[in-house]
C-alpha positions in Angstrom: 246.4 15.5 -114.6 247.5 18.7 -114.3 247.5 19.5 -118.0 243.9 19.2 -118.1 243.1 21.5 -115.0 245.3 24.0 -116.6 243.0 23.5 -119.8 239.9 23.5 -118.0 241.0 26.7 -116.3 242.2 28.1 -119.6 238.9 27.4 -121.7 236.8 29.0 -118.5 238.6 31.9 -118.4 238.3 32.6 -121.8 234.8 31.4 -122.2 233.6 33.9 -119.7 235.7 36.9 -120.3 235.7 37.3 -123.8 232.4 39.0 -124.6 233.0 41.3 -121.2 233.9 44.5 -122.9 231.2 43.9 -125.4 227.9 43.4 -123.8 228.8 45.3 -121.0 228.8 48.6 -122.9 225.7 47.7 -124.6 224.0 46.8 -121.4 225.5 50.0 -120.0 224.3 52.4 -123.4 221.2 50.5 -124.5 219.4 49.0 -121.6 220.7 51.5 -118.3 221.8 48.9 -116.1 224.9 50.2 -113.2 228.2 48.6 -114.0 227.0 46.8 -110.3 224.4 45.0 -112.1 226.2 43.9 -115.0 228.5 42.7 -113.4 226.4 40.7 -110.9 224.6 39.2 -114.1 228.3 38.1 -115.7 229.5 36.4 -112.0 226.0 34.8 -111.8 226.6 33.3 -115.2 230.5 32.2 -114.7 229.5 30.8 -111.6 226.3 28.6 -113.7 228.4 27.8 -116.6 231.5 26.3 -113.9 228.9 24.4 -111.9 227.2 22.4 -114.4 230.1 22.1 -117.2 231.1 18.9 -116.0 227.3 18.0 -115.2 226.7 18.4 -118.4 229.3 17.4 -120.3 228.8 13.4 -118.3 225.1 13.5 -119.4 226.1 14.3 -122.9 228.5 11.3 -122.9 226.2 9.1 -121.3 222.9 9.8 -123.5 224.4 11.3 -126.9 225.9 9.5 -129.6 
């Protein structure tokens, strides 16, 4: 059991902060937005992704193939 909560947490962390440095300069150069902002958006969307992972993950065991 705890090889897979240290996989989980593995593949979230990397899921969420690989593309930091990269949008956040582009959201920062291209669109205006305060490093406050961006950063709000990018814990809004680590927070969605960890509460419906697992959600979703059973639904797509249940109904897919």
């Amino acid at each position: 059991m705890t090889n897979a909560r240290l996989l989980i947490a593995f593949a979230a962390i990397e899921f969420v902060l690989f593309p930091i440095p990269i949008v956040t300069l582009f959201w920062k150069d291209q669109i205006g937005m305060s490093l406050t902002d961006i950063m709000t958006l990018q814990a809004a969307f680590g927070l969605a992704v960890a509460l419906f992972q697992f959600p979703s993950g059973y639904f797509a065991d249940r109904v897919g193939y």
